[in-house]
N, C-alpha and C positions, 0 to 999 in steps of 0.2 A: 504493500500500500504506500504511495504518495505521501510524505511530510508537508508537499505544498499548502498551504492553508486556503484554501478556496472561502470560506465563510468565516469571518472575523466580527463575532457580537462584542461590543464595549457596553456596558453598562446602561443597558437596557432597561424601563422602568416605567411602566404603564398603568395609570389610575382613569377610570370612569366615574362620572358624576353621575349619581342617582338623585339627586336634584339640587338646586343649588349650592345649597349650603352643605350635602351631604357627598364626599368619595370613597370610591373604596378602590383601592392600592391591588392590581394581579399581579403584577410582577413586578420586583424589586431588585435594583441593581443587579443585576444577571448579566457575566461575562462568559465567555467561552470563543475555541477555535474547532473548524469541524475544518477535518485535510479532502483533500481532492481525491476520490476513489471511495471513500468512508461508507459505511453503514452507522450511521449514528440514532442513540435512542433517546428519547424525552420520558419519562416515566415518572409519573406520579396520580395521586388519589385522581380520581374525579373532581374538577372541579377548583382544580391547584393551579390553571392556568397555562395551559400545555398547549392550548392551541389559541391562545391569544399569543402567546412566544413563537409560533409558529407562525402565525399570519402576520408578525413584525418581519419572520425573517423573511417573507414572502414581499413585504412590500405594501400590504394589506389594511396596516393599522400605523397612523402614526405615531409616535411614542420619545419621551427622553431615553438620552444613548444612541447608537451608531451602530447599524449593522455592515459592514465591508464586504461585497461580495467581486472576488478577484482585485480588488483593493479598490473597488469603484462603491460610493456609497448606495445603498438602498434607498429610494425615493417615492416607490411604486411599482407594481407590478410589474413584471418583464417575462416575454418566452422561456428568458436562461433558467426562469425559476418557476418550473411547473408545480404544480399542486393537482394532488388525490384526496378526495374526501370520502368520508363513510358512508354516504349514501351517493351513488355517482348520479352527478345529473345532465344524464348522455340524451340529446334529442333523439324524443321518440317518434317521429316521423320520418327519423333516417337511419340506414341501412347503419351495421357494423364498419363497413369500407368508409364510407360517407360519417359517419363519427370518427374514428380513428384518422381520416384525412383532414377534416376539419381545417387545422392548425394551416395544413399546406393550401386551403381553397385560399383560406384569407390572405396569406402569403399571393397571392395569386400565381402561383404554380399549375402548366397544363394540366390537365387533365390526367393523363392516363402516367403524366412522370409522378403526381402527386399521388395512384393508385401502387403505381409501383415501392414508392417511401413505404404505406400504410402496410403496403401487404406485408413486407417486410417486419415490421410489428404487431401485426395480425399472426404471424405463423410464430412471433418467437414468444408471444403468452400462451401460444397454444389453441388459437381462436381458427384455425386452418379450416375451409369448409362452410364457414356461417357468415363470409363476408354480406352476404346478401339479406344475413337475417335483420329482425328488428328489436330493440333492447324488448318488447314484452313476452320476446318467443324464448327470452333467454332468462338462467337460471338469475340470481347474487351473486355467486362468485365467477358466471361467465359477464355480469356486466364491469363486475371491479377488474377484469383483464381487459373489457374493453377500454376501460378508464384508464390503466395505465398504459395500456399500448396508445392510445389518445395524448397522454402524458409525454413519453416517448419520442411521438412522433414530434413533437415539437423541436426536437435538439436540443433539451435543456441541461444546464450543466447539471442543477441538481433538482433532484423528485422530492417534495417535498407532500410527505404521505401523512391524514390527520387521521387517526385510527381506522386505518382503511378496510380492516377485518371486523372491527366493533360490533354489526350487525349479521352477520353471517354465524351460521350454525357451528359448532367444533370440529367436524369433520371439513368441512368446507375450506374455516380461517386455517387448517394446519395444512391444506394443500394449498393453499393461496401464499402461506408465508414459506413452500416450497417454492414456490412459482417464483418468489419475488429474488429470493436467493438465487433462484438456475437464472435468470434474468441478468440479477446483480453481474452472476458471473461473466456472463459474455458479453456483458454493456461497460461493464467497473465503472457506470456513472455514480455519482455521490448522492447515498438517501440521507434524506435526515425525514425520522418519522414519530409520532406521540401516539403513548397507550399508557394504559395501567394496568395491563398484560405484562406481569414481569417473565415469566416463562417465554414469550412472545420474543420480549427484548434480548432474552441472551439468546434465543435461537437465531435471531437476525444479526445484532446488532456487533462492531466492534468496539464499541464505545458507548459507553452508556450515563449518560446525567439522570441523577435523581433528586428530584426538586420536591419540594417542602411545600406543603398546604400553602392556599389562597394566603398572603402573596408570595408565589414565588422566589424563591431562591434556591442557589446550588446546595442541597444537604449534600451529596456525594457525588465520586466521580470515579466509575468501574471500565479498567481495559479489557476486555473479552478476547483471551488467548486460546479460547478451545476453537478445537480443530473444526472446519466441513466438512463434512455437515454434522451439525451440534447433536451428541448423544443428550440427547431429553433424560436419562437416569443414568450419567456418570457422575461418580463422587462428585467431583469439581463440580458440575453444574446444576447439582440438589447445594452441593453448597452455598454455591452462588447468590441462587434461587432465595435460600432458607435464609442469608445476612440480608439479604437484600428486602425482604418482605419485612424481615423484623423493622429492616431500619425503616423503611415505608409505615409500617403501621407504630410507629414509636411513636410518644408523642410530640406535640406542634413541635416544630423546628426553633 
């Protein structure tokens, strides 16, 4: 993996007004560097502000502190930095192909050179076969592969995934956070993704931040050295698991 720092957060810090006189503080001074290549994880309670840190670093929300991406600062939204959300919201009046190319119509890319991008990410989540279908012929976890092949197609440096299994059944999220991994592997674009799925985070992630109830801060910071693909019940990683929970459900930070 790349030491380059692709994503450089300073001191991050975002409060909402519930009415005038009244704020309330998500996320507090939060610093960190996520490198070029990375699987990075956000892990905390519900509710702890995982995806307002998220959508800072997307561009999303404006906020005190500075997020640096490629050392250029965040301002707003941009292609380089795609976003997957938990519920994908893929036009339903368009085909698989026609979602997944998207990115390139608006681009105004020909026609059939922008079919040929898509397919290409159409066959590497595994969607071979259904270009022509439409999101209600399709299951959850074949829409969240349309989502991120949709994602993909963009050219973005990094994927920036908000609990993108959260709503799918068990069987489903553990074949999707295989998906994402065999993906990972032959893209080695840079995820950075939030859940409260700690099991989730060491099976994906090489890095991991664990942040501390509403508002936000860093309580901990885990380098995830076990091998791919992650044994789900080796020592090390019930280990892991088992400090890492305790610390999560310790109390307030």
């Amino acid at each position: 993996m790349s030491k380059e720092v692709l994503l450089d957060v300073r001191h991050l810090t975002q409060q909402f007004h519930l009415t005038k006189k009244i704020k309330v503080k998500a996320v507090d001074d939060v610093s960190f560097q996520i490198h070029k290549g990375e699987i990075f994880g956000l892990v905390g309670e519900s509710g702890s502000g995982k995806s307002t840190l998220l959508n800072m670093l997307a561009g999303l929300e404006p906020s005190d502190g500075t997020v640096f991406h490629n050392g250029k600062t965040v301002e707003m939204p941009e292609p380089s930095r795609a976003m997957v959300y938990q519920t994908m919201a893929l036009f339903p009046w368009m085909t698989v192909m026609d979602n997944v190319a998207f990115s390139q119509k608006v681009k105004k890319i020909p026609k059939k050179e922008r079919a040929q991008i898509a397919q290409k990410f159409i066959d590497l989540v595994g969607l071979t076969g259904f270009e022509k279908s439409f999101p209600i012929q399709l299951s959850g976890g074949m829409k969240q592969r349309v989502g991120i092949a949709r994602a993909y197609c963009s050219d973005p440096d990094v994927l920036l995934m908000d609990e993108p299994f959260g709503h799918l059944d068990a069987q489903t999220r553990y074949m999707m956070q295989e998906s994402i991994e065999e993906i990972w592997e032959k893209e080695k674009r840079t995820v950075v993704f939030v859940t409260n799925n700690i099991e989730e985070a060491l099976y994906l992630a090489d890095r991991i931040i664990l942040l501390s109830d509403c508002p936000s801060q860093i309580r901990a910071e885990y380098k995830i050295d076990l091998p791919r693909p992650r044994d789900l019940v080796s020592p090390e990683f019930m280990r892991l698991r088992k400090e890492i929970t305790e610390r999560m459900n310790s109390a307030v930070y």
